[in-house]
TORTI-139313 format. One record per residue (C-alpha): residue number from 0; residue in one letter; chain; z negated, y, x negated. Coordinates in nm, 3 decimals, always signed. Each point is the difference from the previous one (the first is absolute). Example, Ala and Ser with C-alpha at 12.3 -4.5 7.8 and 13.67 -1.06 7.14 Angstrom:
BEGIN
@pos->0	code->a	unit->A	zz->-0.780	yy->-0.450	xx->-1.230 $
@pos->1	code->s	unit->A	zz->+0.066	yy->+0.344	xx->-0.137 $
//
This chain:
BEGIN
@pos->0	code->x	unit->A	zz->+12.574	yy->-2.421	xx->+22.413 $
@pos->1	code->x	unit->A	zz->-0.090	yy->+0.154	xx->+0.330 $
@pos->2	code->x	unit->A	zz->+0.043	yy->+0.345	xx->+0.067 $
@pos->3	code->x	unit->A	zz->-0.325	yy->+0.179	xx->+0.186 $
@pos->4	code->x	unit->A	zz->+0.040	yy->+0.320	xx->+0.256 $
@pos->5	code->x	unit->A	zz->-0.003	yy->+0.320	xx->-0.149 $
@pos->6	code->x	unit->A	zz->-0.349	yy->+0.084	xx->+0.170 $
@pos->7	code->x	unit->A	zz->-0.051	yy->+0.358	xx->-0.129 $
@pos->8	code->x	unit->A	zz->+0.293	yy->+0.106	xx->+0.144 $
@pos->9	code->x	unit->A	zz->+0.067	yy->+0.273	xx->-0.246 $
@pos->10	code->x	unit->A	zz->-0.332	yy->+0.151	xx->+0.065 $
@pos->11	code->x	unit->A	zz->-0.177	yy->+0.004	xx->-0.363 $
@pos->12	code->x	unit->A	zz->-0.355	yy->+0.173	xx->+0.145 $
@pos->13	code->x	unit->A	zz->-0.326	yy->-0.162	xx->+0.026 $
@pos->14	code->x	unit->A	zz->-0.330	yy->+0.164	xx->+0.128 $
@pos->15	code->x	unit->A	zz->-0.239	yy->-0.188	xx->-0.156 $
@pos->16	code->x	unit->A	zz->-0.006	yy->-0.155	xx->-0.382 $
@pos->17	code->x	unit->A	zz->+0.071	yy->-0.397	xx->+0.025 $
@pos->18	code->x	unit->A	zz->+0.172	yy->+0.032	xx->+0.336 $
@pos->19	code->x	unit->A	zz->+0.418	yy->-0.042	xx->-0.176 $
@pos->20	code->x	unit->A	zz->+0.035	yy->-0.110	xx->-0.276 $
@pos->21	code->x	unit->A	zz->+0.363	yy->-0.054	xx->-0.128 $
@pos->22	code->x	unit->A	zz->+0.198	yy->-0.185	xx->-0.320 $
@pos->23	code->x	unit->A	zz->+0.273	yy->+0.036	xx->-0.241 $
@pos->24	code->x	unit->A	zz->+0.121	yy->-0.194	xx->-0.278 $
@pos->25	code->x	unit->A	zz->+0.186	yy->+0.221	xx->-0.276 $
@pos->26	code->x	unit->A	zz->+0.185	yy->-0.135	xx->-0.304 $
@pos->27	code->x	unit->A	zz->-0.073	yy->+0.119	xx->-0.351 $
@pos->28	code->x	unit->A	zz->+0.268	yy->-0.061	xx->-0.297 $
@pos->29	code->x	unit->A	zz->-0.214	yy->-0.050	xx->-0.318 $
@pos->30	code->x	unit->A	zz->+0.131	yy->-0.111	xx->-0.383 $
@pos->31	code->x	unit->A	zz->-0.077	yy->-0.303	xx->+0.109 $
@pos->32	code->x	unit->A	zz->+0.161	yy->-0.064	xx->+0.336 $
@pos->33	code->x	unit->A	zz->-0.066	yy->+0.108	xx->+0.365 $
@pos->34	code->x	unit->A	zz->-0.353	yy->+0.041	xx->+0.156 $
@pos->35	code->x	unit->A	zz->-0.141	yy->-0.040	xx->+0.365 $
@pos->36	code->x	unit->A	zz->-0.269	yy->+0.266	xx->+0.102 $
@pos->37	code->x	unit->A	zz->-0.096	yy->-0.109	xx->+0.330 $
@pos->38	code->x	unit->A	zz->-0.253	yy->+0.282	xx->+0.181 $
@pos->39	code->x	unit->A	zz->-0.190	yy->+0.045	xx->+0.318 $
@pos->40	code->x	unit->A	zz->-0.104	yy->+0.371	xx->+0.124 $
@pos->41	code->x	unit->A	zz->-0.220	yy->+0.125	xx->+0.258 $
@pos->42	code->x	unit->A	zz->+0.215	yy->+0.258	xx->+0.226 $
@pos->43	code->x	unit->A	zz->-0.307	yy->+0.223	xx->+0.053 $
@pos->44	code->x	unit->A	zz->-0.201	yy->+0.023	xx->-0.384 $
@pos->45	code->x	unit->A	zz->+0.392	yy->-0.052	xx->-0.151 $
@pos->46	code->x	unit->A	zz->-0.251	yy->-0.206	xx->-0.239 $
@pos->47	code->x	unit->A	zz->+0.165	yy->-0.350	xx->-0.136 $
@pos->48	code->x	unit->A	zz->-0.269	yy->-0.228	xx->+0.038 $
@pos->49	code->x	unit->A	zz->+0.180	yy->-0.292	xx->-0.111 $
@pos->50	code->x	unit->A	zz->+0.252	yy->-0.089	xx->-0.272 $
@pos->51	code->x	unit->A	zz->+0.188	yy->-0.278	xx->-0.182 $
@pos->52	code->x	unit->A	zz->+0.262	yy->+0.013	xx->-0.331 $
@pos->53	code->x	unit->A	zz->+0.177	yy->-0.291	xx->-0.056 $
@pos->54	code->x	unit->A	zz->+0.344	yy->-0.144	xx->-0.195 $
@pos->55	code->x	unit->A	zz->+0.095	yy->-0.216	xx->+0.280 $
@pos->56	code->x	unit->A	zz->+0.018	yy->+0.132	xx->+0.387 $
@pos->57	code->x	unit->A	zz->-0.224	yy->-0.252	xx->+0.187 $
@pos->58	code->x	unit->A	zz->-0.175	yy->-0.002	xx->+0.341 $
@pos->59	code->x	unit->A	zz->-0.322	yy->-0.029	xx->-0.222 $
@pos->60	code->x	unit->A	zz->+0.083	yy->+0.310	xx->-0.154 $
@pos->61	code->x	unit->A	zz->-0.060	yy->+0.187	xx->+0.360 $
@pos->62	code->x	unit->A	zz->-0.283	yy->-0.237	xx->+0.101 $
@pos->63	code->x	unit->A	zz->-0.160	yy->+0.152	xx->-0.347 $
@pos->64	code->x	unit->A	zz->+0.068	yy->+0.330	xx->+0.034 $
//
């Protein structure tokens, strides 16, 4: 899987809404078994405007969310 540059750089500021968004995928232990919350953010509302749940960690879990 390739590996893209880091091109924020550490700087986590935007000065406009829909100018950086970033992702993260957290893991959630249920009764069940373990849960993939994939999540996009934009840097300047610190709105999520997009989101996925799923049992199974996928690439089409963060093309969903």
């Amino acid at each position: 899987m390739p590996v893209y540059p880091n091109l924020l750089n550490q700087q986590f500021e935007a000065d406009e809404p829909n100018q950086v968004w970033v992702a993260d995928i957290t893991y959630i232990w249920t009764k069940e078994g373990w849960l993939y919350l994939a999540s996009v953010m934009d840097l300047f509302s610190r709105k999520i405007v997009g989101w996925c749940l799923s049992e199974r960690m996928t690439k089409e879990l963060v093309i969903k969310a």
